[in-house]
N, CA, C and O atoms as a DFTB+ gen file, in Angstrom:
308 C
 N C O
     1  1      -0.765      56.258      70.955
     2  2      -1.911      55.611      70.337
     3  2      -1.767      54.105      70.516
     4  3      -0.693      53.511      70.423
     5  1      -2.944      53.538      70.781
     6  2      -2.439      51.504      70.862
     7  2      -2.729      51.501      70.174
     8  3      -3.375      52.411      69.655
     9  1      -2.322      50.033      69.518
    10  2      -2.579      49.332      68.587
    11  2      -3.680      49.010      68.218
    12  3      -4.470      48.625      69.079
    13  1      -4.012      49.050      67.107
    14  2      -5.624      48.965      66.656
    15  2      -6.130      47.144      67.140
    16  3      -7.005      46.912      67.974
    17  1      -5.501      46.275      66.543
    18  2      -5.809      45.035      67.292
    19  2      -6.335      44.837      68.630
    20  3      -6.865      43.819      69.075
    21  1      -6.085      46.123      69.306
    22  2      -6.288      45.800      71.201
    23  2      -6.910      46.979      71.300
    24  3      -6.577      47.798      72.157
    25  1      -7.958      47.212      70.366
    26  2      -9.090      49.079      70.609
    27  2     -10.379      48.168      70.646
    28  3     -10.553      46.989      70.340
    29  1     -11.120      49.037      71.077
    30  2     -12.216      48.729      71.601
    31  2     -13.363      48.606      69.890
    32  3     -14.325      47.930      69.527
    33  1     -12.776      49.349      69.492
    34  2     -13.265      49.392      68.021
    35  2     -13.093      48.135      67.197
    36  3     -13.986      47.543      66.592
    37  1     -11.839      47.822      67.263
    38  2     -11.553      46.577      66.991
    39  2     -12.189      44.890      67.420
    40  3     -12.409      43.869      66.767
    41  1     -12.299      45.219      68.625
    42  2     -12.615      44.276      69.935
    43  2     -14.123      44.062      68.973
    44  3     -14.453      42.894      68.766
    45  1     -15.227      45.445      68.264
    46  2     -16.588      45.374      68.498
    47  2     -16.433      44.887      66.743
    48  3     -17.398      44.173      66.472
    49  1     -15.855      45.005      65.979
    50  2     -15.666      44.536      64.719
    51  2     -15.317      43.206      64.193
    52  3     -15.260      42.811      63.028
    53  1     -14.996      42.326      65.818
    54  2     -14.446      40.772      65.687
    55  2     -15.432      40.179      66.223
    56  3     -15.732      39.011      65.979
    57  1     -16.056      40.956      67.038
    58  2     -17.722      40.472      67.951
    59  2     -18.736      40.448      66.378
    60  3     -19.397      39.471      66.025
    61  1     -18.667      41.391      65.828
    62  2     -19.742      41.344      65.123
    63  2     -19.651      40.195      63.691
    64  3     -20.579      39.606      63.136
    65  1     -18.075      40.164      63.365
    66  2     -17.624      39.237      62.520
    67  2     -17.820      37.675      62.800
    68  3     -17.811      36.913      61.833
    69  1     -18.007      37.147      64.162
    70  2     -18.216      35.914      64.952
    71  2     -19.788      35.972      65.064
    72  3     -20.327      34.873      64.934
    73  1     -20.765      37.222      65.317
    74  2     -21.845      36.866      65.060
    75  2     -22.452      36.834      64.185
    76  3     -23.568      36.340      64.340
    77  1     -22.083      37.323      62.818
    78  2     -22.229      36.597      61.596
    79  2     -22.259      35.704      61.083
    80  3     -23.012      35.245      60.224
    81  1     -21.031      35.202      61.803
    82  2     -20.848      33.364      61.197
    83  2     -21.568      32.677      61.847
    84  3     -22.314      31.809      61.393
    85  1     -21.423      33.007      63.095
    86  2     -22.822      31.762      63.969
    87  2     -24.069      32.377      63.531
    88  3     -24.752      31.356      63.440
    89  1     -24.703      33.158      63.257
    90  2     -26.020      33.137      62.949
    91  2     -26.304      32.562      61.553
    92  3     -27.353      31.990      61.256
    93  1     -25.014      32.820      60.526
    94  2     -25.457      32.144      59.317
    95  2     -24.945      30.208      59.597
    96  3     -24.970      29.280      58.788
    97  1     -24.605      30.226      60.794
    98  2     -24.481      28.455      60.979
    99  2     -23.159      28.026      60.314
   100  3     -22.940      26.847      60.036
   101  1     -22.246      29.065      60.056
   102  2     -21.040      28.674      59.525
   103  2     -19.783      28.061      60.542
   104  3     -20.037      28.361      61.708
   105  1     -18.865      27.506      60.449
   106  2     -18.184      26.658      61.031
   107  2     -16.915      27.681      60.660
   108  3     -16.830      28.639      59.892
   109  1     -15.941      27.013      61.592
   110  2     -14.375      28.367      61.348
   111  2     -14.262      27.562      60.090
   112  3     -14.566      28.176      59.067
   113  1     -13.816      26.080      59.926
   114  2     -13.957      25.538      58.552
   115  2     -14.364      26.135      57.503
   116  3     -13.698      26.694      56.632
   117  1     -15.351      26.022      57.585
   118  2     -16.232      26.506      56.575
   119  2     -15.773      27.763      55.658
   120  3     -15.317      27.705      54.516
   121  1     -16.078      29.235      56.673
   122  2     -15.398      30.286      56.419
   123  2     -13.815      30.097      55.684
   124  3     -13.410      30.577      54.626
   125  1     -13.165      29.285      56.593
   126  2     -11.792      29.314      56.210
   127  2     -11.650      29.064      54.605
   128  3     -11.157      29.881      53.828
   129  1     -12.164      27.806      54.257
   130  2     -12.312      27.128      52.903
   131  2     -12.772      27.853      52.191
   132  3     -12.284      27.872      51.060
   133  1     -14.161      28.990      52.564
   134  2     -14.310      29.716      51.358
   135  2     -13.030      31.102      50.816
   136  3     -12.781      31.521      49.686
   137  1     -12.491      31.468      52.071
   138  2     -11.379      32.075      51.506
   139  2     -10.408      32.303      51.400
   140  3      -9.681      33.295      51.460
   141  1     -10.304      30.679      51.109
   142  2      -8.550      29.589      51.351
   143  2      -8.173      30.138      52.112
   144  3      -8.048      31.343      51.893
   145  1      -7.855      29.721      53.160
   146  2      -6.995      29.583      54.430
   147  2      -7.553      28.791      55.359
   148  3      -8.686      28.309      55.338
   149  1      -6.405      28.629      56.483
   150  2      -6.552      27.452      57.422
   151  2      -7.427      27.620      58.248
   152  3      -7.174      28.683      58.816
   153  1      -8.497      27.090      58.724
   154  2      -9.024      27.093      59.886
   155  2      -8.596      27.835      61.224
   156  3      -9.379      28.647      61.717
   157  1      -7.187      27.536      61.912
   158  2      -6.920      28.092      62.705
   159  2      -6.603      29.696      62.554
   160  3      -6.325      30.383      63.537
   161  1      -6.674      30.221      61.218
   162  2      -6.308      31.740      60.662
   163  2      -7.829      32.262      61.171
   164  3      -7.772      33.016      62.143
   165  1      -8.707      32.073      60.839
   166  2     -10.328      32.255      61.299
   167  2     -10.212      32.518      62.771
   168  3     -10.215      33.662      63.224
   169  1     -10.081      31.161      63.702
   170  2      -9.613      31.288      65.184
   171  2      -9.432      32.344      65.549
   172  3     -10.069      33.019      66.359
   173  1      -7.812      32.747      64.499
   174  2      -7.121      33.980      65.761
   175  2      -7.900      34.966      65.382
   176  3      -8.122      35.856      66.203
   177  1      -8.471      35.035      64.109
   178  2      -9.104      36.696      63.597
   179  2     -10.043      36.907      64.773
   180  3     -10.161      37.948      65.421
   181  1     -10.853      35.485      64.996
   182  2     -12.073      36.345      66.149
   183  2     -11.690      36.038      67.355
   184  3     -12.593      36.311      68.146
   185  1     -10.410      35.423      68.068
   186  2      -9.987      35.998      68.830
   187  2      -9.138      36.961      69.250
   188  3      -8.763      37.155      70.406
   189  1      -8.801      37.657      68.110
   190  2      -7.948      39.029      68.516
   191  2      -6.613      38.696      68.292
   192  3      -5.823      39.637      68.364
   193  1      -6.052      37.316      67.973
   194  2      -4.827      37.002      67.594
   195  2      -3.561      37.385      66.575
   196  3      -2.335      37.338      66.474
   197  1      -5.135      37.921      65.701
   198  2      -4.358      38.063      64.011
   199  2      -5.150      39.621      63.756
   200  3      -6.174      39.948      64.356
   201  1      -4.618      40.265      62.995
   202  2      -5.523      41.529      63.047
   203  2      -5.920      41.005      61.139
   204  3      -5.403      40.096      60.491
   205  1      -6.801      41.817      60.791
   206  2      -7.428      41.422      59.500
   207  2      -7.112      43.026      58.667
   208  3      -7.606      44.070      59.093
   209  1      -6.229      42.968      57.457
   210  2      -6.181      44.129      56.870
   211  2      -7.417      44.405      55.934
   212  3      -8.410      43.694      56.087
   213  1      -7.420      45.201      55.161
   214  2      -8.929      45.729      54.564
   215  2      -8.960      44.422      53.535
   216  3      -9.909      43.639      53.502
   217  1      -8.351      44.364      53.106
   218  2      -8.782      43.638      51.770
   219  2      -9.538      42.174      52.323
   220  3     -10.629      41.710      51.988
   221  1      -8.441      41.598      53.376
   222  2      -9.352      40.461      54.281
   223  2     -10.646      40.770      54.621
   224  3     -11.719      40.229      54.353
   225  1     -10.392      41.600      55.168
   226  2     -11.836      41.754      55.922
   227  2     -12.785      41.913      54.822
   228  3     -13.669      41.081      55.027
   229  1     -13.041      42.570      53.755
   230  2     -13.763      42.532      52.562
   231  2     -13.814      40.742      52.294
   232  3     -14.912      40.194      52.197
   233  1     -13.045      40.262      52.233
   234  2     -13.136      38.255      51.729
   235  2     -13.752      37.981      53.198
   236  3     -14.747      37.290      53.417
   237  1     -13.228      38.433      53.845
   238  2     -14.120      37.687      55.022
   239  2     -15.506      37.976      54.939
   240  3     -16.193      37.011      55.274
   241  1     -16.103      38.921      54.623
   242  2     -17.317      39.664      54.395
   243  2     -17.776      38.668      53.510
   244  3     -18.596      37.813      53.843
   245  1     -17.204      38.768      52.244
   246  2     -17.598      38.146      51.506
   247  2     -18.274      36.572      51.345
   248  3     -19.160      36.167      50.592
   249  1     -17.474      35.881      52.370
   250  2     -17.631      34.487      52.664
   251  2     -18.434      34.211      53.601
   252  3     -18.768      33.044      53.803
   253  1     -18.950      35.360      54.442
   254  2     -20.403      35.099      55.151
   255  2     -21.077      35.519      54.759
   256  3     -22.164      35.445      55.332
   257  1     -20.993      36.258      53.538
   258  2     -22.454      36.775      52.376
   259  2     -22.891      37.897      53.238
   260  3     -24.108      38.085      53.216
   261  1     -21.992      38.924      54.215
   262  2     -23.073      40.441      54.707
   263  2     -21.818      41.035      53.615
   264  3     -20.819      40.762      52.950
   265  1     -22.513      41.773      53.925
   266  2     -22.029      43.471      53.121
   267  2     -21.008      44.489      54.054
   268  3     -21.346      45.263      54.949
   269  1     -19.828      44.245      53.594
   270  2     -18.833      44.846      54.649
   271  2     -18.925      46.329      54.808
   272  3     -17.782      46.723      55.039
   273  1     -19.580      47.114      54.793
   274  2     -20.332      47.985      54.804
   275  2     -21.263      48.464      56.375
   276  3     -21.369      49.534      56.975
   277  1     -21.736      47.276      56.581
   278  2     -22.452      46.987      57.722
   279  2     -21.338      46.990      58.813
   280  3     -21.356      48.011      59.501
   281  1     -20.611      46.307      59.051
   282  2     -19.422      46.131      59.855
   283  2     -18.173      47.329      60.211
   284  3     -17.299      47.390      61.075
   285  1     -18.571      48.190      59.113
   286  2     -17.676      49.661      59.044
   287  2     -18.502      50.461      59.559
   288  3     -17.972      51.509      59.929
   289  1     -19.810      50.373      59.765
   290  2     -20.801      51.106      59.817
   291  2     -21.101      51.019      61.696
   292  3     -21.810      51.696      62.439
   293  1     -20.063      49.705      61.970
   294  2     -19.996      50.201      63.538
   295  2     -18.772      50.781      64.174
   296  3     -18.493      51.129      65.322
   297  1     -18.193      50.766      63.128
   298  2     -16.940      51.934      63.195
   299  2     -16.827      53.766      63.688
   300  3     -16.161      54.628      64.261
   301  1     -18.169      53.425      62.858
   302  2     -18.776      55.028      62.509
   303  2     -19.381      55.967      63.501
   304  3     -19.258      57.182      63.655
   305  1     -20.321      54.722      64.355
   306  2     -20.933      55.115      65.575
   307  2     -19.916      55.817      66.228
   308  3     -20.118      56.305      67.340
């Protein structure tokens, strides 16, 4: 089995997490500050650097205001 960080599933869950933030006009800053952490932690998440465990990914959700729900929901497909 690979690593979930390097699945294609993964790959479409960091795409959709990056087009969240640019459509709501958010900055890696931005995001970062709302759920304390550094800027460059944002970076690696949507480039595949850092993998995001559930609870992150829920704060990350949270700090671009979608509903992490939506984002599991391309899991599902």
């Amino acid at each position: 089995m690979e690593k979930t960080i390097h699945s294609r599933d993964y790959d479409r869950l960091r795409q959709w997490l990056r087009e969240q933030r640019t459509e709501k006009e958010l900055t890696m800053r931005e995001v970062a500050a709302k759920i304390g952490v550094i800027h460059s932690w944002v970076g690696k998440v949507e480039q595949g650097e850092r993998r995001l465990d559930v609870v992150e990914f829920v704060r990350y959700c949270d700090a671009l205001g979608v509903d992490p729900h939506e984002g599991l929901n391309l899991l599902m497909k």
